[in-house]
C-alpha positions as YAML, in Angstrom:
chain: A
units: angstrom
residues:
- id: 1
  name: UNK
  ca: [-120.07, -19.94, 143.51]
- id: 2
  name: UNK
  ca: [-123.66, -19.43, 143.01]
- id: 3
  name: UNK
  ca: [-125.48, -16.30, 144.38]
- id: 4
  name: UNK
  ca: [-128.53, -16.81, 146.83]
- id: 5
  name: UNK
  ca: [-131.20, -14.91, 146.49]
- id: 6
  name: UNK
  ca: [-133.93, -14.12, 148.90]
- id: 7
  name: UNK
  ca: [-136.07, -11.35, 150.46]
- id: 8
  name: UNK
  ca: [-135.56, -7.96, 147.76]
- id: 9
  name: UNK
  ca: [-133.09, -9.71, 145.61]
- id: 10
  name: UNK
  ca: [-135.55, -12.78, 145.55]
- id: 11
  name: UNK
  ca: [-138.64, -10.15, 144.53]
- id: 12
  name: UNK
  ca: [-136.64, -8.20, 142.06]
- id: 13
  name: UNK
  ca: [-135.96, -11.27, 140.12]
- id: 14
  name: UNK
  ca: [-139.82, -12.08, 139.89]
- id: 15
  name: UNK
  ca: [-140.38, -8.51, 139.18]
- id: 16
  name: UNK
  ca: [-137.54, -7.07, 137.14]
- id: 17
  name: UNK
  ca: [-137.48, -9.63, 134.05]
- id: 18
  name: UNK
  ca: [-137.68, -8.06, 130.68]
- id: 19
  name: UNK
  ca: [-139.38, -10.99, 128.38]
- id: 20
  name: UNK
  ca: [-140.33, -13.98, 129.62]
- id: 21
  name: UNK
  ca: [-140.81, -15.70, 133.49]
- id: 22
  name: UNK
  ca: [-140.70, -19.86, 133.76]
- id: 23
  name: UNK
  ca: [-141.47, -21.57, 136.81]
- id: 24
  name: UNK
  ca: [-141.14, -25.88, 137.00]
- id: 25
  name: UNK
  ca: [-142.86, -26.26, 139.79]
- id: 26
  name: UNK
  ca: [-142.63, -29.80, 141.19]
- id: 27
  name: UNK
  ca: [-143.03, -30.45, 145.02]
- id: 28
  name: UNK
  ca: [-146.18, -32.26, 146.26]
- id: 29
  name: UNK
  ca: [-146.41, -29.94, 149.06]
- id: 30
  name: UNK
  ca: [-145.59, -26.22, 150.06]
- id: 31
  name: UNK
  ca: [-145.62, -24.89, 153.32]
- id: 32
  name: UNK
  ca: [-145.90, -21.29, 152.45]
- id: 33
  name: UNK
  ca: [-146.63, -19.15, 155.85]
- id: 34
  name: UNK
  ca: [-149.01, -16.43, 153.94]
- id: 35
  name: UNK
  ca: [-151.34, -19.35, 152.20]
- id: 36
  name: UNK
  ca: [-152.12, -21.18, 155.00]
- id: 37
  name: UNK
  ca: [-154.95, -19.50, 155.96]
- id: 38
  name: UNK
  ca: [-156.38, -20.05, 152.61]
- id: 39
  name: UNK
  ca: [-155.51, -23.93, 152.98]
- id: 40
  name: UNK
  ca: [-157.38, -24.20, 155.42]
- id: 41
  name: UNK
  ca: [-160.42, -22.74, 154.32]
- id: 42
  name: UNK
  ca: [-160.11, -24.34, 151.29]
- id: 43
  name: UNK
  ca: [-159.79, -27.97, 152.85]
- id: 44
  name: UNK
  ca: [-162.60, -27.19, 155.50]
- id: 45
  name: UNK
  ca: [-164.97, -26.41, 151.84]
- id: 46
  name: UNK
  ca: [-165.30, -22.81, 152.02]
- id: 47
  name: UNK
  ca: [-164.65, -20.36, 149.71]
- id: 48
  name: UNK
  ca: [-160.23, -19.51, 150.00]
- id: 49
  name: UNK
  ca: [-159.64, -15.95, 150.74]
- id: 50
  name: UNK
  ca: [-156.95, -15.10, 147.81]
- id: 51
  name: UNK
  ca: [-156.01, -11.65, 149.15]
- id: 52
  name: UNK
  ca: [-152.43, -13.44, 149.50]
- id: 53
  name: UNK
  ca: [-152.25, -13.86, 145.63]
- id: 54
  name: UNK
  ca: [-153.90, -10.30, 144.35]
- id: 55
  name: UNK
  ca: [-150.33, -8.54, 144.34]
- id: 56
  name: UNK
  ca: [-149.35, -12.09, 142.25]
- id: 57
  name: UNK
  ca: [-151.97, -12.04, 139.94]
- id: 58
  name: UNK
  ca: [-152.14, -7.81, 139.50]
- id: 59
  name: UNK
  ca: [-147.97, -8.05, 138.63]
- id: 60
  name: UNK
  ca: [-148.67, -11.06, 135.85]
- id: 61
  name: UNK
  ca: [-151.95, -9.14, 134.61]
- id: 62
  name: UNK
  ca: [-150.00, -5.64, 134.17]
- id: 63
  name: UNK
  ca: [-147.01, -7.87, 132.90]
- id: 64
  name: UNK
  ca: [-148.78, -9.61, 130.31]
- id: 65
  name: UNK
  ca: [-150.39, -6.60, 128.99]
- id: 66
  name: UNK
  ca: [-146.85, -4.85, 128.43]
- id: 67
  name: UNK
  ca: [-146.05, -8.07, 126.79]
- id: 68
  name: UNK
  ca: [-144.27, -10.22, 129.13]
- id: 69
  name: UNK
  ca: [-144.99, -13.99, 129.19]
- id: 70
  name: UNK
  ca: [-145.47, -15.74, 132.42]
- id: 71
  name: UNK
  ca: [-145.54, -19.91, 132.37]
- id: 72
  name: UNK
  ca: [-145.24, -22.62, 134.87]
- id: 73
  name: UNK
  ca: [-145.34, -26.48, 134.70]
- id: 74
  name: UNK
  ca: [-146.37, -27.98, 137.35]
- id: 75
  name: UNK
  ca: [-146.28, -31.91, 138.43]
- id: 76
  name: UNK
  ca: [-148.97, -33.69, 139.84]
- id: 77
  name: UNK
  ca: [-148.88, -36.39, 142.18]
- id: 78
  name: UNK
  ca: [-151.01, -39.50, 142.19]
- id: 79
  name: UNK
  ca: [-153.20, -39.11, 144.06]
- id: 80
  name: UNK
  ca: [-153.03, -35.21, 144.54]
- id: 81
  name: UNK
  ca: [-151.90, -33.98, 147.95]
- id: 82
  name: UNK
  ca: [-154.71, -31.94, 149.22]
- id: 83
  name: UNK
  ca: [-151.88, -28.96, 148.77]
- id: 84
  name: UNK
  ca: [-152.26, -29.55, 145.18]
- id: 85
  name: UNK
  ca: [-156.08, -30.06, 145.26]
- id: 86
  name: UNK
  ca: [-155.70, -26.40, 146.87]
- id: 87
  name: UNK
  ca: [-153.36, -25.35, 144.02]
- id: 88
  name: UNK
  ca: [-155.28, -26.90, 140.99]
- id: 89
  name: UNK
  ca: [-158.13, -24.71, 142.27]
- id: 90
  name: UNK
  ca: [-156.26, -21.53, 142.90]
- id: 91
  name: UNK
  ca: [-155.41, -21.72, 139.13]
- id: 92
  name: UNK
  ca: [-157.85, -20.76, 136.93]
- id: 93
  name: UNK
  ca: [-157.01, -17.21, 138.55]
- id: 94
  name: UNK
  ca: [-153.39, -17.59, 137.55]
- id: 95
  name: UNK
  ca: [-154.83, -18.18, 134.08]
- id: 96
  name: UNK
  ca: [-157.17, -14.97, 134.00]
- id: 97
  name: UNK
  ca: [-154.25, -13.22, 135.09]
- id: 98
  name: UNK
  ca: [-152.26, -14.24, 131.77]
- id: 99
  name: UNK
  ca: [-150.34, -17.00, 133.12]
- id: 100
  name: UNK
  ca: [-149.66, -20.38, 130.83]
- id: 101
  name: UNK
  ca: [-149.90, -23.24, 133.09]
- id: 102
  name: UNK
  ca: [-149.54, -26.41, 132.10]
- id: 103
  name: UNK
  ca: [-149.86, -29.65, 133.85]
- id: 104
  name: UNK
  ca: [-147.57, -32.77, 134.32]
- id: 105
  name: UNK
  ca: [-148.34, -35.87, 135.87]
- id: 106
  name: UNK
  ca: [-145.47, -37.13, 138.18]
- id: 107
  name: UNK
  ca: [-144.97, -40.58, 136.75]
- id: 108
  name: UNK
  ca: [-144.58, -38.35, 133.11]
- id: 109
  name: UNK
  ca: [-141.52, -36.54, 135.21]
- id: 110
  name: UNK
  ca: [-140.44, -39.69, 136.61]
- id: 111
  name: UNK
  ca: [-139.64, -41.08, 133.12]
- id: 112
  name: UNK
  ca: [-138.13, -38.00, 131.97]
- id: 113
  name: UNK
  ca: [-135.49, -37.58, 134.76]
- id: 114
  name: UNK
  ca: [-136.47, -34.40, 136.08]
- id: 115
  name: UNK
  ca: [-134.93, -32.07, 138.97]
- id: 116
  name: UNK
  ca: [-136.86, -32.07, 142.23]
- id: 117
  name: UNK
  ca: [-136.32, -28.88, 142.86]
- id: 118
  name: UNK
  ca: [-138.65, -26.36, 141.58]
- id: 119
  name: UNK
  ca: [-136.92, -22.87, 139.39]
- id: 120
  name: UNK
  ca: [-137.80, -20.12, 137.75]
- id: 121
  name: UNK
  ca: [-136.10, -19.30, 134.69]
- id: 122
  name: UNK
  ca: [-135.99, -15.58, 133.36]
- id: 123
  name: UNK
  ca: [-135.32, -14.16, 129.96]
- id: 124
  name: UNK
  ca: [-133.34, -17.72, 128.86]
- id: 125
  name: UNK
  ca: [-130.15, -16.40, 130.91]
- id: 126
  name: UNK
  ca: [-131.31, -16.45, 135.04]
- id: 127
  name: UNK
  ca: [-131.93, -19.74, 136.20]
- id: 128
  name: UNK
  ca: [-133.29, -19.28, 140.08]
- id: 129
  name: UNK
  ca: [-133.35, -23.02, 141.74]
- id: 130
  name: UNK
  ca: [-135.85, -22.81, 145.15]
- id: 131
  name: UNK
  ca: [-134.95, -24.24, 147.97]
- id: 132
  name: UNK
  ca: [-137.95, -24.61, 150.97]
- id: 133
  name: UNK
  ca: [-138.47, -25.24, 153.81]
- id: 134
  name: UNK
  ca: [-140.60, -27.83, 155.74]
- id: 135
  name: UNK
  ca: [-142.11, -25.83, 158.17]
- id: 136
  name: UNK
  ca: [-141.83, -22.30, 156.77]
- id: 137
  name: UNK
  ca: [-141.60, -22.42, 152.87]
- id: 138
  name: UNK
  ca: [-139.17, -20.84, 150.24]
- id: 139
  name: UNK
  ca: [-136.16, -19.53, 151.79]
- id: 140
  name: UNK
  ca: [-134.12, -18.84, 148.60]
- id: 141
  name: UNK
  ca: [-132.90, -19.33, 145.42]
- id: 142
  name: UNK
  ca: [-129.47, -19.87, 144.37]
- id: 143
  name: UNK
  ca: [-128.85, -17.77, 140.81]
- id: 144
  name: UNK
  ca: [-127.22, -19.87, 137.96]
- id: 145
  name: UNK
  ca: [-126.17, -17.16, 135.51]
- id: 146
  name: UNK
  ca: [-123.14, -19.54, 133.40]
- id: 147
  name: UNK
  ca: [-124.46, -19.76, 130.29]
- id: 148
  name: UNK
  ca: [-123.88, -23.69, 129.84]
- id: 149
  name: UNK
  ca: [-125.94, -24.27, 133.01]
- id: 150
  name: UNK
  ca: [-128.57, -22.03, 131.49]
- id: 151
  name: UNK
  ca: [-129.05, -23.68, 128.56]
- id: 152
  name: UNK
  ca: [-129.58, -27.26, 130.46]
- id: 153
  name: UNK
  ca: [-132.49, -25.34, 132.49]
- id: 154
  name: UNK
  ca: [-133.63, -24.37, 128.69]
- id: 155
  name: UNK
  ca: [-133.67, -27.69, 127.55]
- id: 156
  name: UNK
  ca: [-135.61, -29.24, 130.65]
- id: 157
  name: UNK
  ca: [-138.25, -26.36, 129.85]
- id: 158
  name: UNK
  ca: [-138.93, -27.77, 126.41]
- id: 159
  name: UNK
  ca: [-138.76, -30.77, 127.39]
- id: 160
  name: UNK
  ca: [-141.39, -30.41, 130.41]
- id: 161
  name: UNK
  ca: [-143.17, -27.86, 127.96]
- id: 162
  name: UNK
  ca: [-143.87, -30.28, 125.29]
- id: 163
  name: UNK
  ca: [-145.17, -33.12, 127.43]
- id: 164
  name: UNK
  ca: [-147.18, -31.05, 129.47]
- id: 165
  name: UNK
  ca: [-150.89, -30.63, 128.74]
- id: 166
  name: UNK
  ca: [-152.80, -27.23, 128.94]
- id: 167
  name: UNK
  ca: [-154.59, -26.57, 132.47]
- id: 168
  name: UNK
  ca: [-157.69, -26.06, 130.56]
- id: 169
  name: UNK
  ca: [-156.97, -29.73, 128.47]
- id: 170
  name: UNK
  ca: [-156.07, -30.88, 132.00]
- id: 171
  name: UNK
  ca: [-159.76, -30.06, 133.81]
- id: 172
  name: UNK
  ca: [-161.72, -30.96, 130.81]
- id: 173
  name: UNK
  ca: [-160.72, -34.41, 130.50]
...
């Protein structure tokens, strides 16, 4: 049986890795409570308030400086959502931050026979998968700790890795 991880347990395993943080990130939509606000200003052409992602970005700043790496992939749909429209412009702060995002586009993770759930993987030996919900976002993660189910989270991060383009090959073409 897996463990399920949410509220501190969910935030020490975002916080407490030792080398490296993965995230495949590939729902169209999120309906995160704390960034609707910024959704909204966002999609009404104002300027998003991002005080919601300053703890975010500080943690992968001081993290990246001490040497830890923090990477997502995340799949695009075609056409965007206006979620991801939101997202794609959030990111260049992830970047100045330190984080390695990459972009996929959904028919590239159609052919490749991806999950569609989103995880985080930590130090090659946590595997988190996410589970949200509709109307109020992530409620947890179940932990996959056996090391043969591990290594097949591994291999889809290589995978996704090495098809994936840069965000800043992404917005420049």
């Amino acid at each position: 049986m897996m463990d399920r991880l949410s509220g501190d347990e969910w935030a020490r395993a975002l916080h407490d890795f030792e080398r490296t943080a993965f995230r495949f990130e590939c729902q169209g939509t999120y309906h995160e409570p704390y960034e609707q606000e910024a959704l909204r200003q966002y999609l009404a052409g104002g300027e998003p308030d991002l005080g919601y992602l300053r703890g975010w970005l500080d943690d992968v700043r001081r993290g990246t400086e001490s040497g830890r790496r923090y990477s997502r992939v995340r799949v695009l749909t075609d056409p965007l959502t206006d979620y991801l429209k939101f997202e794609l412009a959030v990111t260049p702060h992830n970047a100045a931050a330190g984080e390695e995002v990459r972009i996929l586009s959904a028919a590239q993770a159609a052919e490749m026979d991806l999950p569609q759930d989103d995880f985080w993987l930590f130090d090659n030996k946590l595997a988190t998968v996410m589970h949200f919900d509709e109307r109020e976002g992530f409620q947890y993660a179940d932990a996959v700790t056996a090391p043969d189910q591990v290594r097949e989270f591994l291999e889809i991060r290589e995978r996704v890795w090495d098809a994936a383009v840069s965000f800043r090959e992404f917005v420049m073409t």
